[in-house]
C-alpha positions in Angstrom: 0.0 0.0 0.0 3.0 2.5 1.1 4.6 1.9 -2.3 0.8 2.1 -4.3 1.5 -1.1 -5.6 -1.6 -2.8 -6.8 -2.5 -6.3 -4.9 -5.4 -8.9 -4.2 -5.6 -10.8 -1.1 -6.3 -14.5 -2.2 -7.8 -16.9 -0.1 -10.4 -18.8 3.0 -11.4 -15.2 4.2 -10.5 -12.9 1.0 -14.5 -12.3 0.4 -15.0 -11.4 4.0 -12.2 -8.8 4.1 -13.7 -6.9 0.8 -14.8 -2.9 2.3 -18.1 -3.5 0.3 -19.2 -6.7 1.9 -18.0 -5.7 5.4 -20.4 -2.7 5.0 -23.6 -5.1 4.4 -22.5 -7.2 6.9 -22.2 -4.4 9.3 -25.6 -3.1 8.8 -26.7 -6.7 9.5 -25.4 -7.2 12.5 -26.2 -4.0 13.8 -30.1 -4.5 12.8 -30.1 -8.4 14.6 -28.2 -6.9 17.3 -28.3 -3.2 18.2 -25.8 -3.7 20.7 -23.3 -4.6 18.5 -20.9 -1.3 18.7 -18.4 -2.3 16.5 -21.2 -2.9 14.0 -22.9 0.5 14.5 -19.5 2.6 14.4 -18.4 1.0 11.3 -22.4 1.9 9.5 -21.5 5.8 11.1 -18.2 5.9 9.5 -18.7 4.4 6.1 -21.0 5.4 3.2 -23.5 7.0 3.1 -23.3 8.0 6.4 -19.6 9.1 6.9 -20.0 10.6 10.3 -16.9 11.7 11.6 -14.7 10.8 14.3 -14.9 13.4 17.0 -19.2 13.1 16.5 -18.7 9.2 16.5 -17.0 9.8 20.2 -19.8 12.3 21.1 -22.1 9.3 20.7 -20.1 6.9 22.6 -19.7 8.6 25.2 -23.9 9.6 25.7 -24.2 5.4 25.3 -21.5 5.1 28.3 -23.1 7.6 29.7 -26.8 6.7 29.7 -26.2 3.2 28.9 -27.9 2.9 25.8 -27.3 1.1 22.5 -25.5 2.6 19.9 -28.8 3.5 18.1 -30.4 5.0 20.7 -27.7 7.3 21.4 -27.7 8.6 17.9 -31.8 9.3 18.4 -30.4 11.1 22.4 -27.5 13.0 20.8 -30.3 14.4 17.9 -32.4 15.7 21.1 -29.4 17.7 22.5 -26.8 19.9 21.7 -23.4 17.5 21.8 -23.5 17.1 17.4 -22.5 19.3 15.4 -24.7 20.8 12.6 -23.3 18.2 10.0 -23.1 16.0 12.1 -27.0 16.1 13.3 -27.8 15.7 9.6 -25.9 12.6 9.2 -27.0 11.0 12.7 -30.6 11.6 11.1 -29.3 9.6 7.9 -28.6 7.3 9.7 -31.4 6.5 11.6 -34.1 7.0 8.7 -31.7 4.1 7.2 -32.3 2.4 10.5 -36.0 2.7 11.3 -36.4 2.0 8.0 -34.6 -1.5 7.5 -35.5 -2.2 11.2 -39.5 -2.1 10.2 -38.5 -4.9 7.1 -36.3 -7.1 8.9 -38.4 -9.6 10.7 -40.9 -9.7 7.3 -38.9 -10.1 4.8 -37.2 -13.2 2.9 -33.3 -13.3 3.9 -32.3 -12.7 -0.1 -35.1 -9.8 -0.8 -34.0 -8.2 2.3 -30.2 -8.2 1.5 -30.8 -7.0 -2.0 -33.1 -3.7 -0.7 -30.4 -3.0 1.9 -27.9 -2.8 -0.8 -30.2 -0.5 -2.9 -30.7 1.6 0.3 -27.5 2.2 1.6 -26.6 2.9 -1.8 -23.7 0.1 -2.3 -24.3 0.0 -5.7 -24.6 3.5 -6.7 -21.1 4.5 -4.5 -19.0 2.3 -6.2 -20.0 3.6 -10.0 -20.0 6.9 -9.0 -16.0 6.3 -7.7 -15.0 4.7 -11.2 -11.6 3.3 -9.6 -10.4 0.0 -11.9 -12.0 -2.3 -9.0 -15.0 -0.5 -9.3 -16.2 -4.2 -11.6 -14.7 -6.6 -8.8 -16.9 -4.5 -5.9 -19.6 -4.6 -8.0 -19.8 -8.4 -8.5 -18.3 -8.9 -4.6 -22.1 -7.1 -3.7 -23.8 -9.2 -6.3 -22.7 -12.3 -4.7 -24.2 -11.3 -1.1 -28.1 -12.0 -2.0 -26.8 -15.1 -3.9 -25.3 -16.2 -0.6 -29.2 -15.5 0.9 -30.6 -17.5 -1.9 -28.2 -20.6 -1.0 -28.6 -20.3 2.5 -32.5 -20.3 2.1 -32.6 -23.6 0.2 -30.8 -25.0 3.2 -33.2 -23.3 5.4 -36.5 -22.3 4.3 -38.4 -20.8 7.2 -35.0 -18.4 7.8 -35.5 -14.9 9.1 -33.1 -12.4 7.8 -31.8 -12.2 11.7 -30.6 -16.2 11.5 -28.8 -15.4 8.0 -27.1 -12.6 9.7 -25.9 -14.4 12.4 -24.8 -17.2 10.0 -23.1 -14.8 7.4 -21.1 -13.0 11.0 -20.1 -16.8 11.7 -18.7 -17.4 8.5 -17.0 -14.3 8.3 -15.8 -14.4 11.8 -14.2 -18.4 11.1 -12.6 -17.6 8.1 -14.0 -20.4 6.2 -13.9 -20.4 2.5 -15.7 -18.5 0.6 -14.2 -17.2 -2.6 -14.1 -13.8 -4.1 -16.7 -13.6 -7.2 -14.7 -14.4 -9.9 -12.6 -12.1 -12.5 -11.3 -13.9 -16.1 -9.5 -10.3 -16.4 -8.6 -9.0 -13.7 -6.2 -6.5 -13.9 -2.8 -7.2 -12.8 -1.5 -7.3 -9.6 0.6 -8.8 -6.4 -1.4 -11.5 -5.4 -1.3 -11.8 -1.3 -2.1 -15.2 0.1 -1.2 -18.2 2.7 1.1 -21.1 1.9 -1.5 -23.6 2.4 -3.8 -21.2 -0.9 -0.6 -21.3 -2.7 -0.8 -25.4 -4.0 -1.2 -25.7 -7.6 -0.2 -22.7 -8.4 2.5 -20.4 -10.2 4.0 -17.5 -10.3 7.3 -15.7 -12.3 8.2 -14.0 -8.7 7.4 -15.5 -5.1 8.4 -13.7 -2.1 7.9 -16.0 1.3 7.4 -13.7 4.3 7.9 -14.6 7.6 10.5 -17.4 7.4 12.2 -17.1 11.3 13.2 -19.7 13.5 9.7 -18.5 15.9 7.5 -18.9 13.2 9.2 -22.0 10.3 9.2 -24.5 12.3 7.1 -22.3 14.6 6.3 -24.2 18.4 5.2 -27.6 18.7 1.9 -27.5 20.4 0.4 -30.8 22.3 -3.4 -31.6 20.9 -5.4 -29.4 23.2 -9.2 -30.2 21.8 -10.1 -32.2 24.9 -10.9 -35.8 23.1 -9.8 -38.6 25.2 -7.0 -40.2 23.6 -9.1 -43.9 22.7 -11.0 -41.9 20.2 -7.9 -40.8 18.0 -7.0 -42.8 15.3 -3.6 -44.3 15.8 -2.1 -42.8 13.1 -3.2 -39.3 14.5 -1.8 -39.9 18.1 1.5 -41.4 16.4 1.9 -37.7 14.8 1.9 -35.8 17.7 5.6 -35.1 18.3 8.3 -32.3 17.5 9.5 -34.3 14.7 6.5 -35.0 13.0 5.2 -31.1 13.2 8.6 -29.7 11.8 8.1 -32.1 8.5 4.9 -30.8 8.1 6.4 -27.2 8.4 9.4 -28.4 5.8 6.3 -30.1 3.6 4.6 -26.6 3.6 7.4 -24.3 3.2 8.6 -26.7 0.4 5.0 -25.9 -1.7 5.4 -22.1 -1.3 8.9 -21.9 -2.8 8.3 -24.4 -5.6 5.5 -22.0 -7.1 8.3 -19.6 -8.2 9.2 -20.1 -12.2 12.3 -17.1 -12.2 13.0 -15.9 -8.6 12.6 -17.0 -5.2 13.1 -14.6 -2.1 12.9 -16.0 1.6 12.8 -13.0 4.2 12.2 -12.3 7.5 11.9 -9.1 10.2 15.1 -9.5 12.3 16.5 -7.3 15.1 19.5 -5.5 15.4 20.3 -7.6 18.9 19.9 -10.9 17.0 17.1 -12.6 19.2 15.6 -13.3 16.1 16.8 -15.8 13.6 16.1 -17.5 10.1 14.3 -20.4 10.2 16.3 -23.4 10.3 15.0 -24.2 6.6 16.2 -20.9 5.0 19.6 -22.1 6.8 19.3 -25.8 4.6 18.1 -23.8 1.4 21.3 -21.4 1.9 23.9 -23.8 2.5 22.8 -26.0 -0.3 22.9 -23.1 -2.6 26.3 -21.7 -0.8 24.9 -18.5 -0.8 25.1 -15.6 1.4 22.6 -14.2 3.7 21.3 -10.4 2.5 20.6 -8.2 5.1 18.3 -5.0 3.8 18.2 -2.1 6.3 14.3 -0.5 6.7 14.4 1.4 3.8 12.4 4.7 3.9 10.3 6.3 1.6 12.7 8.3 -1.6 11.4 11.7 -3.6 9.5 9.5 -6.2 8.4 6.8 -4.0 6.8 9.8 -2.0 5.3 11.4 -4.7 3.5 8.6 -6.2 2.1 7.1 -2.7 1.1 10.7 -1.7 -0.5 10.9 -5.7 -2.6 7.7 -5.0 -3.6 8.8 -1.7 -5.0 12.1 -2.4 -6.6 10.6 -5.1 -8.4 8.2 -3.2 -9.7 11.1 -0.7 -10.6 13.0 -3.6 -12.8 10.6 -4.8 -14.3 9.8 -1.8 -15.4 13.6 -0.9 -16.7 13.8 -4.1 -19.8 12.6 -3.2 -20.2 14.2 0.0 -19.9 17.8 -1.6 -21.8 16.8 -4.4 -24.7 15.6 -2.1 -24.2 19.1 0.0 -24.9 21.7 -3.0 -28.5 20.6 -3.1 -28.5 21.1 0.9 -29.2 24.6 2.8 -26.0 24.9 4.8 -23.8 27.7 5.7 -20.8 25.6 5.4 -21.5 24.0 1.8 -19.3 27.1 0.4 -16.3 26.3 2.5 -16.5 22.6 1.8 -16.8 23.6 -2.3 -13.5 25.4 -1.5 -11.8 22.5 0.3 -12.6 20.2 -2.3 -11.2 22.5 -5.5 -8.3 22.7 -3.3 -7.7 19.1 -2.8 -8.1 18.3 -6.5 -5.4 21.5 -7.0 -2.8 19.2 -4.6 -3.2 16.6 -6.7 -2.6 18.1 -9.9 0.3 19.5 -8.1 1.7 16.0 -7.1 0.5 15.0 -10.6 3.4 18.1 -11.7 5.8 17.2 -9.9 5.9 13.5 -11.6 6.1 15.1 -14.7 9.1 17.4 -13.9 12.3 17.3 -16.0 15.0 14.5 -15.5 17.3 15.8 -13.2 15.1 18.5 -11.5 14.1 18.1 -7.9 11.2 18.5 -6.0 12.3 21.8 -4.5 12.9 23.6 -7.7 10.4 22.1 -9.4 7.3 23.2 -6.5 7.8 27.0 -6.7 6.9 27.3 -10.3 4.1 25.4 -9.9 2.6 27.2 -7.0 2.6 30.1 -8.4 0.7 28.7 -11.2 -1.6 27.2 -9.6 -2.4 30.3 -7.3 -2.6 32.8 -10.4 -6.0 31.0 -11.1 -7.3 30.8 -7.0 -9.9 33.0 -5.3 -8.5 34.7 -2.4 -10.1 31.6 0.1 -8.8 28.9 -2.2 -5.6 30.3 -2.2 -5.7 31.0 1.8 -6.9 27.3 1.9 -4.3 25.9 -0.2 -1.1 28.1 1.6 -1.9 26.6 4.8 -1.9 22.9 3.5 1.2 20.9 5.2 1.6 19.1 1.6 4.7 21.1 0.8 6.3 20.3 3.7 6.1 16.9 3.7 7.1 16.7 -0.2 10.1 18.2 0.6 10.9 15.8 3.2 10.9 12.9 1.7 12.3 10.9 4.7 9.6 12.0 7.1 8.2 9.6 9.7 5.4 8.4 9.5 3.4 9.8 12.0 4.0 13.0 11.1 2.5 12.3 7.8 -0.5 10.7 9.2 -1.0 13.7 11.5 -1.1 16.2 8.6 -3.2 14.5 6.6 -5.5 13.8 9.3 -5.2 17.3 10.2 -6.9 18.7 6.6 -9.7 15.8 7.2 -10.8 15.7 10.3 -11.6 17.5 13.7 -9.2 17.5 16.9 -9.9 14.6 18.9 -8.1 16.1 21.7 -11.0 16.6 23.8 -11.6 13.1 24.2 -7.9 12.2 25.0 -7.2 11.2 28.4 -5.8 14.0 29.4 -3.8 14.9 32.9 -2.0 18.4 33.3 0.1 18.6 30.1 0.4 15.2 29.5 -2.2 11.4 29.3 -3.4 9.5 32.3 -2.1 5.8 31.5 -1.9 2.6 32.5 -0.1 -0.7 31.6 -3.2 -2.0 29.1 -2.9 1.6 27.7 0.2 1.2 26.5 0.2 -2.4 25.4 -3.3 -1.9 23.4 -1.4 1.6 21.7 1.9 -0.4 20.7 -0.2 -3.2 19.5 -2.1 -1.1 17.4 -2.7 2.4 17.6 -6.0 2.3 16.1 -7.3 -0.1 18.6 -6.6 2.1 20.9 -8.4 4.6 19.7 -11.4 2.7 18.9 -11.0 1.8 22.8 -9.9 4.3 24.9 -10.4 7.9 22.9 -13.8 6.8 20.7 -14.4 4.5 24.2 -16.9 2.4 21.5 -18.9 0.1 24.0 -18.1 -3.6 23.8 -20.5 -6.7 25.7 -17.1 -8.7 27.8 -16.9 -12.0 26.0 -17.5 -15.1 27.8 -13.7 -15.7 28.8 -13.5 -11.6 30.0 -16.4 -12.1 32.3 -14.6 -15.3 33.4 -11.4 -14.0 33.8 -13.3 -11.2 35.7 -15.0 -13.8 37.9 -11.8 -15.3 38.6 -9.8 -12.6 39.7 -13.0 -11.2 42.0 -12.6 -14.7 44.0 -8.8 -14.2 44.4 -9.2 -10.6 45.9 -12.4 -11.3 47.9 -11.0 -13.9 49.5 -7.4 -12.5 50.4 -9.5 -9.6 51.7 -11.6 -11.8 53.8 -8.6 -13.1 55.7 -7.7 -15.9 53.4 -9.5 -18.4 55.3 -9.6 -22.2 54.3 -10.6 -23.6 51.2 -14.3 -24.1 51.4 -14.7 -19.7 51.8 -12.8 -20.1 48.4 -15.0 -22.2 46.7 -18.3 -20.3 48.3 -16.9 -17.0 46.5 -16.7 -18.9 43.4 -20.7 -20.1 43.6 -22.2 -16.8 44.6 -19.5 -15.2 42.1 -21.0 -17.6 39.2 -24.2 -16.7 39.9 -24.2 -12.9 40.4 -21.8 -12.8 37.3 -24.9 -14.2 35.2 -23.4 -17.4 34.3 -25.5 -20.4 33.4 -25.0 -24.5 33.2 -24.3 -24.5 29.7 -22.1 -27.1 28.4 -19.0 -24.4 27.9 -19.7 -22.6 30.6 -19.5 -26.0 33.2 -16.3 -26.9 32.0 -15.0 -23.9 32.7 -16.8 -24.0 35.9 -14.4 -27.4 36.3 -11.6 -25.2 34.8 -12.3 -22.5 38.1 -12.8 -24.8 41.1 -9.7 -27.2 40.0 -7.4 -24.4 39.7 -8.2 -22.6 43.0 -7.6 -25.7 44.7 -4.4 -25.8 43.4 -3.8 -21.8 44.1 -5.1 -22.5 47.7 -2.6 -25.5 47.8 0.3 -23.4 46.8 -0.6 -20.1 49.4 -0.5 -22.7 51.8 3.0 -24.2 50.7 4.5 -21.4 50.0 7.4 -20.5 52.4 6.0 -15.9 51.2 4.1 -13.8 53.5 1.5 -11.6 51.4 1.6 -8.3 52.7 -1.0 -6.1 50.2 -3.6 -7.4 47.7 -5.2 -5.3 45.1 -2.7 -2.1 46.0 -3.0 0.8 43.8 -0.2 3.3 42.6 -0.3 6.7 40.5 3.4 8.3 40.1 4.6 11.0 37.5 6.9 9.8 34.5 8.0 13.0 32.4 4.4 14.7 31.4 2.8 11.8 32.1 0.9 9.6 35.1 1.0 6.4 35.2 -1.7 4.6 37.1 -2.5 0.7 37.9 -2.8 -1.8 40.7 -0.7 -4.6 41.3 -2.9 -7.4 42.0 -0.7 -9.2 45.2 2.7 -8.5 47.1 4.2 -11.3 48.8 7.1 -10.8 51.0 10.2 -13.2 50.5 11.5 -15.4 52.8 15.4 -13.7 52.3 14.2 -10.2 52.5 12.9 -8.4 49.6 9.3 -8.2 48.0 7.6 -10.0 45.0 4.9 -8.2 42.2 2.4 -10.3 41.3 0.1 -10.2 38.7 -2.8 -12.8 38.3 -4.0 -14.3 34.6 -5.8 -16.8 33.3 -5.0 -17.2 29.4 -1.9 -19.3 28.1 1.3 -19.3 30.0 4.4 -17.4 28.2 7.8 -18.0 28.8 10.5 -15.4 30.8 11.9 -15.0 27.1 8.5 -14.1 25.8 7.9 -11.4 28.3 11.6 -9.8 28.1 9.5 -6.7 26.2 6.5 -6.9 28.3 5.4 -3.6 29.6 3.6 -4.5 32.2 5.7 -6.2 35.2 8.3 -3.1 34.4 6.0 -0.8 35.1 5.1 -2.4 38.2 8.6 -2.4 38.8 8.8 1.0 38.3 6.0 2.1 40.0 6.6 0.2 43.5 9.6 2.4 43.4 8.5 5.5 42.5 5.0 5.5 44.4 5.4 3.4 47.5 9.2 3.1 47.6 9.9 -0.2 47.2 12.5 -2.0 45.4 10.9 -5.0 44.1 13.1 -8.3 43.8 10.9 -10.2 41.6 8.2 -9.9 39.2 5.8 -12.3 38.4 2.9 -13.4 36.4 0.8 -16.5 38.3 -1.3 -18.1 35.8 -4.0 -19.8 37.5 -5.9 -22.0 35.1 -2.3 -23.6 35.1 -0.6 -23.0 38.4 2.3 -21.9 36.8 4.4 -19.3 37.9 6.9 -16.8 35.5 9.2 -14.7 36.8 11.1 -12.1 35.4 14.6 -11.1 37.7 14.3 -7.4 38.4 17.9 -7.4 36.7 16.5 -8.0 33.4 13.8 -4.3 34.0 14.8 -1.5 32.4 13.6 1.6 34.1 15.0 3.9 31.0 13.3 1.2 27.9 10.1 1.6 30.1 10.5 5.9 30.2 11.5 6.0 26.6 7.9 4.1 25.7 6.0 5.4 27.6 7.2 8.9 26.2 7.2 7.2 22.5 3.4 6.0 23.2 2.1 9.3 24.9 4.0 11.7 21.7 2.0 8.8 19.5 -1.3 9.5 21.4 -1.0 13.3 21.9 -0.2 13.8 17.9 -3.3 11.5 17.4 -1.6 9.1 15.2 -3.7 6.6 15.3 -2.8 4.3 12.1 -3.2 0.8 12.3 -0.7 -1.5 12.6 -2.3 -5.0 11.9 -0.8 -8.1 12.8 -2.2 -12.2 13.1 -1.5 -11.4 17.4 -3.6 -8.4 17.4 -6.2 -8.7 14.8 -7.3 -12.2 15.8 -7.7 -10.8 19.5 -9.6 -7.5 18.6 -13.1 -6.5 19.2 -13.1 -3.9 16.4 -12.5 -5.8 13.4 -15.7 -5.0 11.6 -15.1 -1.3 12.0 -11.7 -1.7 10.9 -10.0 -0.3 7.7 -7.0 -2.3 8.0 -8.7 -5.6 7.8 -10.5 -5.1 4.3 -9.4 -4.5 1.2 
């Protein structure tokens, strides 16, 4: 995308990750479940609708506020002043659209209903009126959606619209296959898919991504699905070793590099400390080749790279505001002049980008822009030339090695309103926490879908039970930490008030709860440590910033010294894993700065698995954990908020319907 390079995403989940689908799905899953804020923020943001960010938190936070659904807020924030004018007008849009499809969506056949959604959201007409060169792909992606209504309904006959819906979000949310509508001329392009889509086919140039040691042969995992061992085949036990899952890894890596006809390129994201390696493979392939290793340094952005990313970009905006000024001429506004005047300049920077492509061999960006400013502003009003001055769009030509996040906040800057007021501010600088900065370095847009937009989210089942869990833990310790029974007896009027039922799912983890208190209780007991604070709070001032948290227990060691403890119930992960983690050095940190205590350990207790990792308080690094947190809180102030997707945090995020960087 950074280099405008054309590309298709190929595979299981390809159809699901298309923008125009994800929009019809969206407005699904909001009308079977108005609760569904992801759902409802992504309907807001897209077409038609295009509400923008800072009125999308206004409505988030009335819903906090009054707890209401997404919807309803919309219909509140129309009865008081907290929109702006535009944005009252699209908040109204939006629930005509609503009330509207709401009235049809018990009534209706699932494949009638799917095709008048697409008429009235206006799927259709958007994409013609954009005339990109997908603009035939989207087209037949949207076609395919009532066809998918049809083939459901011959499986199901009596189906509502609502049970489609929720079949469709299963589908989507599984990634099982179902294939983009199909394209005998396509234009061309980099084609993006998995090694296991790649079988059977060819290609003049393959690049294989990925290939380190963590990840080719990747971890060896025991069979974790629960069935007892007498009802798998033989042959399937007999597999279950390090050996036989690093052949399989060899088999697979073996299909991706034998699509490549011409060139072959094995790569992978090291670190200038060396804790992370090729894969063993690549090491095979190299020596049998006797070829040497290429290291490539991040390579940023040059003058023409620059020019013809920033030239696709601002195309791409053009086109999409195109509409939305269209749409306002026909509308009594005061502001419709001033958003004419925006737009004319816009297209005028990207005839200027367009310019600066064309300029002589040999000239450079500098000496080419003057002349064609003063060009372009011999044939401005005085407001479009005012408008156009104060664009940022020289600047950032002229540096073609920017960083990044300066370039996202200029362009967010001509688009969109300050956010600031929803920040969490404190003095000059953010109130933060651990999760802060762990959900804004995993992705920044998360974060903002989180904490500034603060979009509501129901906890999923394993939240609540995580919840549950750590409730029992600190209700107990604060009760005296009595015997075993008290435990347990937390545990059944915890399950209970926490709305839990008898399911199937829910008992087992039930089981899961009351086996692995036991064992906590077990260990307390054992365990030569004297707990001295449960549940402690800290706040302390790091540069501009406070940090904030609670450390969940404090034991006091036998030799002297104190321990941090941190309670979880996911998956274990290794001292290595956690040598970046942020959270056990802030604790660290903050037991100096805010109680004065130098902590001798830090550890995470998982409970599900009554496994204990530490991490040696020589191994924290008080100055790595300042320079994030002032790295994260610049990120945050500036407002970059660009995502950064990756398998970790996409597979593990609430907001992947409303988010850009999972479509295509």
């Amino acid at each position: 995308e950074e280099r405008a390079l054309p590309f298709r995403l190929s595979g299981s989940a390809a159809y699901f990750q298309r923008a125009e689908v994800r929009d019809v799905l969206a407005w699904l899953r909001l009308l079977a479940d108005p609760t569904d804020s992801g759902a409802v923020v992504r309907a807001l943001s897209r077409p038609p609708i295009e509400l923008r960010s800072v009125d999308v938190a206004r409505l988030t936070q009335l819903a906090r506020r009054r707890k209401l659904d997404m919807p309803s807020a919309v219909a509140a924030g129309l009865e008081g002043p907290q929109l702006s004018p535009e944005g009252r007008e699209r908040a109204q849009a939006f629930l005509r659209l609503y009330r509207s499809a709401s009235n049809a969506f018990e009534d209706r056949r699932p494949d009638a209903f799917v095709m008048r959604l697409i008429e009235r959201i206006g799927l259709r007409r958007q994409q013609v009126f954009t005339a990109r060169a997908e603009t035939a792909e989207r087209l037949r992606n949207i076609a395919k959606l009532p066809e998918l209504a049809t083939a459901y309904m011959r499986r199901e006959p009596a189906a509502t619209p609502r049970e489609f819906t929720r079949y469709l979000a299963a589908v989507a949310e599984s990634g099982l296959r179902e294939e983009e509508a199909p394209d005998p001329a396509a234009d061309p392009a980099v084609r993006v898919l998995t090694m296991h889509a790649a079988k059977g086919l060819e290609f003049d140039h393959v690049f294989v991504l990925g290939v380190s040691a963590g990840r080719m042969p990747g971890p060896w995992r025991k069979r974790a699905d629960g069935v007892p061992d007498v009802l798998v085949p033989e042959a399937v036990r007999s597999g279950e070793d390090r050996k036989t899952h690093e052949d399989e890894m060899r088999r697979l890596l073996h299909v991706a590099m034998t699509r490549a006809r011409t060139s072959l390129v094995l790569s992978f994201a090291g670190r200038g400390d060396g804790t992370i390696r090729p894969s063993p493979f690549v090491e095979e392939a190299r020596a049998a080749l006797e070829a040497d290793e290429e290291v490539m340094e991040e390579e940023l952005f040059g003058p023409a790279e620059a020019l013809h990313a920033t030239f696709q970009a601002l195309r791409d905006e053009l086109l999409a505001d195109v509409a939305r000024v269209g749409k306002g001429l026909g509308e009594l506004r005061l502001d419709t002049d001033l958003d004419v005047t925006h737009a004319v300049a816009r297209y005028l920077e990207l005839v200027k980008v367009a310019a600066l492509l064309e300029r002589p061999a040999g000239q450079s960006v500098a000496e080419a822009l003057a002349p064609v400013n003063a060009r372009l502003a011999a044939s401005l009003s005085p407001l479009q030339r005012e408008v156009l001055q104060t664009s940022e769009l020289d600047e950032l030509l002229l540096d073609a090695e920017r960083h990044d996040r300066a370039r996202a906040a200029a362009r967010a800057a001509r688009t969109e309103p300050s956010l600031i007021a929803f920040l969490p501010r404190r003095g000059l600088g953010l109130a933060l926490s651990a999760s802060d900065i762990e959900t804004y370095r995993s992705c920044p847009l998360r974060y903002k879908f989180a904490r500034v937009l603060r979009v509501p989210q129901e906890p999923t089942l394993n939240q609540r039970f995580g919840i549950l869990v750590h409730q029992v833990l600190e209700r107990y310790h604060q009760a005296g930490s009595g015997p075993l029974d008290d435990m347990l007896e937390l545990l059944e009027g915890g399950w209970r008030q926490h709305g839990f039922s008898y399911s199937e799912e829910e008992l087992q983890l039930r089981t899961k709860a009351g086996t692995a208190l036991r064992r906590y209780h077990q260990r307390i007991v054992e365990d030569p440590v004297q707990p001295v604070w449960f549940e402690r709070a800290f706040a302390f001032s790091m540069g501009p910033h406070t940090l904030r948290g609670r450390v969940d227990r404090v034991d006091r060691l036998p030799g002297g010294g104190h321990e941090l403890i941190d309670y979880k119930t996911g998956r274990p992960r290794s001292a290595a894993a956690l040598r970046e983690d942020v959270q056990l050095s802030l604790y660290a940190v903050a037991a100096r700065e805010a109680w004065g205590l130098d902590a001798s350990e830090q550890s995470y207790l998982y409970v599900l698995d009554d496994e204990k990792v530490r991490v040696p308080s020589d191994e924290i690094d008080a100055a790595w954990i300042a320079g994030t947190v002032e790295e994260v809180g610049a990120g945050i102030l500036a407002q970059d908020f660009e995502p950064t997707p990756s398998h970790a945090a996409c597979s593990m995020c609430d907001f992947r319907i409303a988010c850009p960087a999972s479509e295509l």
